[in-house]
N, C-alpha and C positions, 0 to 999 in steps of 0.2 A: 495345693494352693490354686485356685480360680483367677482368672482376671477377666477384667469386663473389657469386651470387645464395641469397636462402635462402628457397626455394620447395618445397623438399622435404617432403612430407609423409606422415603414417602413412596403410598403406593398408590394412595388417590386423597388428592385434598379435600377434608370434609370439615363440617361444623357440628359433629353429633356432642350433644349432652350427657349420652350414658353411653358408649357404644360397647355392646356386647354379642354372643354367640355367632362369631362365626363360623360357617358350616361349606363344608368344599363338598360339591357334589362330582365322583368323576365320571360321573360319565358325561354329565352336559357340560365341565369344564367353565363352571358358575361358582362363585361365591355368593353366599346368602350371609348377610346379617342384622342386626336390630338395633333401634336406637331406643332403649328402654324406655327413657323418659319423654320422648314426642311420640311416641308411638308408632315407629317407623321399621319396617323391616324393607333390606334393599336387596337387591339382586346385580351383579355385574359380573362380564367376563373379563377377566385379563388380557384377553387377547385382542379383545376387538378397540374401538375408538371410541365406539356409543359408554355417555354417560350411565352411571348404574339406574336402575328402575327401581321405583321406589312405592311401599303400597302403606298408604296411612292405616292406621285403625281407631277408634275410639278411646280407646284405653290404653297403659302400659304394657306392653312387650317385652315379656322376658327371657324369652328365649325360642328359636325356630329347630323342627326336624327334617331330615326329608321324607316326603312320604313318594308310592307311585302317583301321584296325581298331582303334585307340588310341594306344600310345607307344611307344616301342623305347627299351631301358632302358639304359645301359651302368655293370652292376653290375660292380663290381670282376673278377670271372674268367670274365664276357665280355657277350656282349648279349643280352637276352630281351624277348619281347612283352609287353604289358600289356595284354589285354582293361580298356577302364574300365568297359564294362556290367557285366562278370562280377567283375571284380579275377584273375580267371584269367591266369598268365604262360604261357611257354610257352617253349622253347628254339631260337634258329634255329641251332644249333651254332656260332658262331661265338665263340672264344675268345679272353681276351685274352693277344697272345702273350708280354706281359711278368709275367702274373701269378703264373705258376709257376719263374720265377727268384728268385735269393735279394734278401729283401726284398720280393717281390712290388709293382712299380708298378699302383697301379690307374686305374683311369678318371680324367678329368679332363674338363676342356671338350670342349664337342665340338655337331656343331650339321649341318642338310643345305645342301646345293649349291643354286643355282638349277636345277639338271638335278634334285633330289631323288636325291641321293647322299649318303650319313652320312660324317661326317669326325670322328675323334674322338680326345685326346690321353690322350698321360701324363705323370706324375710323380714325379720323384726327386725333391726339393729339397736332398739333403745330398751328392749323388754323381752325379749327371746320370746320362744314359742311359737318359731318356725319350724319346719320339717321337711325332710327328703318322701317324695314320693316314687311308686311306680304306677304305672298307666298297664291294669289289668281284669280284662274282661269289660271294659266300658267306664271303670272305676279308679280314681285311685286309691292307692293303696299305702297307709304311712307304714315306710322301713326303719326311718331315724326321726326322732320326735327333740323336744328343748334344745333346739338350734336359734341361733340370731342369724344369720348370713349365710343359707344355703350355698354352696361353692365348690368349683375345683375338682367335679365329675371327670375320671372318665376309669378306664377299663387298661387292665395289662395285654401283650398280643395273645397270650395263650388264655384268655378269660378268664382267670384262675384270680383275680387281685378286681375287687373294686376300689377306687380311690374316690376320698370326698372329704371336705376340710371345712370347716365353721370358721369364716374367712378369720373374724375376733381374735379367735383362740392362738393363732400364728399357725396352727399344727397342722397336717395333712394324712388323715388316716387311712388305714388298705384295711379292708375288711377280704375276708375269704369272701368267693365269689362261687354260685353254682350257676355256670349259664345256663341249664338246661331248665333248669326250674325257675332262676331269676333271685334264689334265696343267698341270703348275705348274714354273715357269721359277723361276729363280735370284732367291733374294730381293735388297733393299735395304734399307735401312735409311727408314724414311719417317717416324717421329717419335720422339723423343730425350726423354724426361722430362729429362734433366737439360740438355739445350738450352733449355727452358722454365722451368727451378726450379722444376719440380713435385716433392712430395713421395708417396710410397708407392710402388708396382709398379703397370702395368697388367695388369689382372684380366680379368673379363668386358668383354664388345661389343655394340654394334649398332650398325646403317648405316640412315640415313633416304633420303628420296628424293634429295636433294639430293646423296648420295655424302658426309654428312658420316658421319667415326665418331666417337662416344659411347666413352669407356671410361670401365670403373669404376676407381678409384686406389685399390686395397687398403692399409690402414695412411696413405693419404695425404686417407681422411675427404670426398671429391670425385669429383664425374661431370666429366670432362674433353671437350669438344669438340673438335673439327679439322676443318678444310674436305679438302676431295679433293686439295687438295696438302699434307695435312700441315700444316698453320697451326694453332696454336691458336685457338681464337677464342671460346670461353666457357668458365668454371667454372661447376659449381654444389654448396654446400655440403651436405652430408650429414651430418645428427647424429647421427655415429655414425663410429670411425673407419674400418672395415673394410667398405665395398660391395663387393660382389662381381661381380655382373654385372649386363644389362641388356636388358630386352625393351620394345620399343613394342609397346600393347594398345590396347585401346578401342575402340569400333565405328568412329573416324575414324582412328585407329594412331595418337595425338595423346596418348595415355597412355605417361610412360618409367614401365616398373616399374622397381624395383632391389631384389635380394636382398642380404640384410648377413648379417655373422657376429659370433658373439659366442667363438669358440673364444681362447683365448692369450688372455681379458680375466678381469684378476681382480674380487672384488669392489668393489673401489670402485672402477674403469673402470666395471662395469656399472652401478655407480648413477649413477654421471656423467652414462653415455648411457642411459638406459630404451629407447631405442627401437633400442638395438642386437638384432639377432636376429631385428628382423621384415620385414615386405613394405615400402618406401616407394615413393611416385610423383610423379613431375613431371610437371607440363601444359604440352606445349611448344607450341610454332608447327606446327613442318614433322612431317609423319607420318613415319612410319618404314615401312619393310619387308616387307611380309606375309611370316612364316616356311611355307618350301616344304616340302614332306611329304614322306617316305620315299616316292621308286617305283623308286629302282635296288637290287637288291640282291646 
């Protein structure tokens, strides 16, 4: 039996509408994240006092990498570099191949390999005919096709498990994983929200050492746990209904961030929650992850 803990706390007060991927970098001891729907990717330390830096773009953001020169962006009609010294972007030509179809699916999740290879989603949510991508040789490449809500990336510690979930479906599937080559076997089904009577969709990811996964339960108001066999094994509350994803930071990886949203909440949902739309964090036990940087492209 689980019970939900309320240890979640503010970590920087914000107003973002979509807030998604965030990405701990350690060696600069920076968080990186996106506000999908204003087009905002931010940069801040924990440690310091200066507010975070913020770099607009034209279009939607749906997710940041780290690359050596800064971030790799993946704006809605395709992927661009972010110098953060300069704020200067830059195009690697790589477009995205759904965005100039009708409706234009744009970016979504999306996150690198332990080989440092970008993998990155999309989404329909009214018509499906989204897909999981990988970012290979200049191109990308579709690995899973008839998705609605690309979602829920990431990797087990020994490479060996990719995980990824079609938010809709409530499911979260592990495919074999070959990190040398980047190839992915036939998924399964590995954890069932409604096996668990959880409530929301699983949203954002992260995997700690231990091979557990973290999901964020969008609309379901909670950080969801599981052991490496899919076992639930801890809640935790989030005041707020909609988290969205989730990165360990901190100079020990002992920091869970979480990005929440406030988009579809009317006014008196937001008075409810005040603390919908900003950064929160939990202080756990087990470290998480170091996220691995762009070097295959």
């Amino acid at each position: 039996m689980t019970t939900l803990s309320n240890t979640v706390e503010l970590a920087l007060e914000l107003d973002m509408s979509l807030g998604e991927s965030p990405v701990w970098s350690a060696e600069e001891h920076v968080l990186y994240w996106v506000d999908i729907n204003r087009g905002h990717v931010y940069a801040w330390s924990p440690a310091g006092l200066a507010p975070p830096r913020r770099y607009d773009f034209e279009h939607t953001v749906g997710c940041v990498a780290l690359t050596e020169e800064g971030l790799l962006v993946a704006t809605a009609p395709g992927l661009a570099h972010l110098s953060l010294s300069s704020g200067e972007r830059s195009d690697p030509g790589v477009t995205n191949p759904e965005w100039g179809l009708e409706g234009g699916n744009r970016f979504n999740d999306g996150r690198c390999d332990p080989a440092g290879r970008f993998w990155v989603g999309t989404l329909n949510p009214d018509e499906g005919g989204a897909s999981l991508y990988r970012l290979e040789d200049g191109r990308l490449v579709a690995v899973k096709r008839d998705l609605h809500i690309a979602n829920g990336l990431a990797f087990s510690p020994d490479g060996r498990w990719l995980y990824h979930t079609d938010s809709p479906t409530r499911r979260v599937m592990r495919h074999a994983f070959d990190a040398a080559t980047g190839e992915v076997g036939a998924g399964e089904t590995w954890i069932d929200l409604d096996a668990h009577d959880l409530p929301g969709v699983p949203d954002g990811a992260a995997v700690d050492i231990d091979g557990h996964y973290w999901s964020a339960l969008y609309g379901g108001a909670r950080v969801a746990r599981f052991d490496a066999e899919g076992r639930l094994v801890a809640q935790y509350a989030v005041p707020c209904p909609n988290p969205t994803m989730l990165a360990f930071g901190g100079r020990d990886l002992r920091t869970l961030y979480i990005t929440t949203a406030t988009q579809d909440m009317d006014d008196q949902a937001l008075r409810r929650h005040p603390l919908a739309g900003s950064l929160l964090s939990l202080e756990v036990e087990t470290p998480g992850l170091a996220e691995p940087c762009l070097t295959r492209r």
